[in-house]
C-alpha positions in Angstrom: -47.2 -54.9 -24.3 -50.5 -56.2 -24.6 -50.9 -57.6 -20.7 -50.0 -53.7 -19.7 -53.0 -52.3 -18.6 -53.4 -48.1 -19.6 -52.1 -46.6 -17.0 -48.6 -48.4 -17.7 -49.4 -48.0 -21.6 -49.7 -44.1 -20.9 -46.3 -44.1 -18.8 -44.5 -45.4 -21.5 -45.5 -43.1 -24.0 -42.8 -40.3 -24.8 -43.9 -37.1 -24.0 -44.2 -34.5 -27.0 -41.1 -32.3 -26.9 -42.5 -29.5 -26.0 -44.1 -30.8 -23.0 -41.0 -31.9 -21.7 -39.8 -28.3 -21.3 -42.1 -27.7 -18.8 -41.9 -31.0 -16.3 -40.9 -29.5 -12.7 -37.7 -31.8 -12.5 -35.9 -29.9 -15.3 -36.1 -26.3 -14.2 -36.9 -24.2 -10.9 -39.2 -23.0 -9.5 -39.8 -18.9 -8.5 -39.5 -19.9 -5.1 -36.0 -21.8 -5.7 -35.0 -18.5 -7.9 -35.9 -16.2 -5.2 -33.6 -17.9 -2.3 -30.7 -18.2 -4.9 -31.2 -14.5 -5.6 -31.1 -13.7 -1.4 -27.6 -15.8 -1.3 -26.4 -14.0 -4.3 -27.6 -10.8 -2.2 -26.2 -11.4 1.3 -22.7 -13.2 -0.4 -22.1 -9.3 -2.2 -23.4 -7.0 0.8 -20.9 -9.4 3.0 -17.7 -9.5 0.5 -17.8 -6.3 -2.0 -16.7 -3.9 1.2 -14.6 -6.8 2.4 -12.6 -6.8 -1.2 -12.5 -3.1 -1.1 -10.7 -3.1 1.9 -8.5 -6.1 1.1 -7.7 -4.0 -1.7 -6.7 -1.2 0.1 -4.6 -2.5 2.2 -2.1 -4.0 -1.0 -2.4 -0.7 -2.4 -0.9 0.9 0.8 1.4 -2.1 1.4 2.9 -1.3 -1.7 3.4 2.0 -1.5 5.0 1.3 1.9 7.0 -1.0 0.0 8.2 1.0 -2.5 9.1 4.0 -0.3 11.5 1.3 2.0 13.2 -0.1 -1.4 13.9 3.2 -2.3 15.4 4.4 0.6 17.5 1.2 -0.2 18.5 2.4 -2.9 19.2 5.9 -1.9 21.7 4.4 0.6 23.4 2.2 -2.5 23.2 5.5 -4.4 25.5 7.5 -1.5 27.8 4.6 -1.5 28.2 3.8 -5.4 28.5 7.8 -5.8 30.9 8.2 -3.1 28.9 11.2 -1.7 25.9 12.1 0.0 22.5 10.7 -1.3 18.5 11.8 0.0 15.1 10.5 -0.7 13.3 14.0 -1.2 9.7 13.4 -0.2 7.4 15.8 -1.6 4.4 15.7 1.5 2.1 17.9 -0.3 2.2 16.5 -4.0 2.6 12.9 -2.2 5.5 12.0 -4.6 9.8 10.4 -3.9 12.4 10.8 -5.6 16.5 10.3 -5.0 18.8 13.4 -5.4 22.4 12.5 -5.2 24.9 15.7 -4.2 27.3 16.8 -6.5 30.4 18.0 -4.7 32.1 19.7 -7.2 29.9 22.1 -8.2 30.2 25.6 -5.8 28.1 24.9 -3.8 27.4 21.6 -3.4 24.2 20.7 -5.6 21.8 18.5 -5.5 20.9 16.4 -8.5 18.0 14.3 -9.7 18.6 11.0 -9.8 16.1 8.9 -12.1 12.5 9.7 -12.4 9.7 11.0 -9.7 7.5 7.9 -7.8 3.6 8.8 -7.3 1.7 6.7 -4.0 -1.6 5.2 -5.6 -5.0 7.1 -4.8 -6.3 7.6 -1.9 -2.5 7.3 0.1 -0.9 10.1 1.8 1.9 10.6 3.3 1.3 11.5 7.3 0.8 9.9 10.5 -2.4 11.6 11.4 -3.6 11.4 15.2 -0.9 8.9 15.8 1.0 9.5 19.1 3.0 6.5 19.6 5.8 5.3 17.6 7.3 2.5 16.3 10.7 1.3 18.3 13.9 3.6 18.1 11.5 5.7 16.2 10.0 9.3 16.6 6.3 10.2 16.0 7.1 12.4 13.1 8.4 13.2 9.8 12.0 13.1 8.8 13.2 16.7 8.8 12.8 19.1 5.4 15.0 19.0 2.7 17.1 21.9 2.1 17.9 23.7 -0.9 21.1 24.2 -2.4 21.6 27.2 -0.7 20.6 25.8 2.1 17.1 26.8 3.0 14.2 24.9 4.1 11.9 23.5 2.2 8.5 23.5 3.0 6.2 20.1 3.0 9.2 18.2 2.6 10.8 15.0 4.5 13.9 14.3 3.5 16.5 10.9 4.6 20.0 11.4 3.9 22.9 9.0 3.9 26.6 9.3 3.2 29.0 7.4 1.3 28.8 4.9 4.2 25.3 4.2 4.5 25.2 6.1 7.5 22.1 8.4 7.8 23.0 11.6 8.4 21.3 15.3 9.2 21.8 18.1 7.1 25.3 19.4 8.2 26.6 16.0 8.0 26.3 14.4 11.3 25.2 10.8 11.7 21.3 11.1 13.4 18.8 8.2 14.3 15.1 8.1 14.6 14.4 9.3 11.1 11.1 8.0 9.8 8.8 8.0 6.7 4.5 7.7 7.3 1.5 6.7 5.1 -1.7 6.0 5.5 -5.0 5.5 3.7 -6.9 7.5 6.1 -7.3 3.9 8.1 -4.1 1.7 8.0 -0.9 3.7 9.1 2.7 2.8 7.8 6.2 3.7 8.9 9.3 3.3 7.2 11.9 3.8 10.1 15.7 4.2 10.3 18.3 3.1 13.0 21.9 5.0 13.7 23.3 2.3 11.8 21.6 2.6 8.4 19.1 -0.4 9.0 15.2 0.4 7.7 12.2 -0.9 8.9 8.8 -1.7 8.0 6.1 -1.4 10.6 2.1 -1.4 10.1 -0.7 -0.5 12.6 -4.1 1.2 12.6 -4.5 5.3 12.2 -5.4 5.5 16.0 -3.3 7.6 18.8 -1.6 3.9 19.9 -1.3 2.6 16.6 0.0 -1.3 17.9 3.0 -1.5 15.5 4.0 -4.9 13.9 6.9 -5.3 12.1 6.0 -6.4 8.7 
């Protein structure tokens, strides 16, 4: 220790703790604050409407997927029931539900069956501008329910099956093309139904030619 000269003596020397707080190699500088604080900036300009669209299109998926198990189910509900069965889609209040027909009553009735399904926020049920459909489709709604008496129902879409799984029209008669839409105002959904009972999903944009893909 002795043969060091003062420069070396003064290297060795600890610090005092509080100097130590300030040496350039243990913090950042403003500089070094300020480009962290641009990345933060361009990273949540870039990906906060990026994850609200992201999110969007779940929430409509689902919807869409709820409405197809459903109209599962109304088909299992016809069968198991050994009558007729319809998902009654409410277009203005933009809620489902199942009614299965009771055909001992005079006349035939139609009756709740389980509880009433709500789309999320911001989903509607319609097609918008859309003029193309998907295949074995038609560009609308399915027709309105009818009441027990057997009037029309407005702002309705109703899908009925009978004991078969067949879809049927409202007298009975086996039909095709029946289809459900939603949409978020951007993404467009269609729930469709063949002669033959067998439903389809299909996605595309809210545009005139909507370029359908089977989901």
């Amino acid at each position: 220790m002795l043969c060091l000269g003062p420069v070396a003596r003064l290297q060795n020397r600890r610090a005092p703790r509080g100097a130590r707080l300030f040496q350039s190699d243990l913090g950042y500088t403003v500089t070094e604050l300020l480009i962290v604080a641009f990345i933060i900036a361009c990273i949540a300009v870039i990906g906060i409407p990026f994850s609200a669209n992201l999110f969007a299109n779940f929430r409509l998926g689902g919807d869409a997927r709820m409405v197809l198990n459903h109209v599962s189910l109304t088909k299992m509900r016809a069968a198991s029931n050994f009558t007729q069965a319809r998902l009654y889609v409410d277009l203005a209040a933009r809620t489902h539900h199942i009614d299965v027909l009771d055909k001992s009553a005079v006349p035939p009735a139609w009756n709740l069956d389980g509880g009433m399904t709500s789309l999320a926020q911001n989903d509607n049920y319609g097609f918008g501008g859309a003029a193309v459909a998907p295949p074995n489709a038609v560009m609308a709604q399915s027709p309105n329910c009818l009441t027990d008496a057997g009037a029309a129902i407005p702002n309705t879409a109703c899908i009925i099956f009978n004991s078969r799984g067949v879809p049927v029209d409202t007298t009975g008669t086996p039909t095709a093309g029946n289809a459900i839409y939603l949409n978020d105002g951007v993404t467009l959904y269609g729930i469709t139904l063949s002669a033959t009972g067998q439903v389809r999903l299909y996605r595309g944009m809210l545009t005139g030619a909507p370029g359908w893909i089977q989901q």
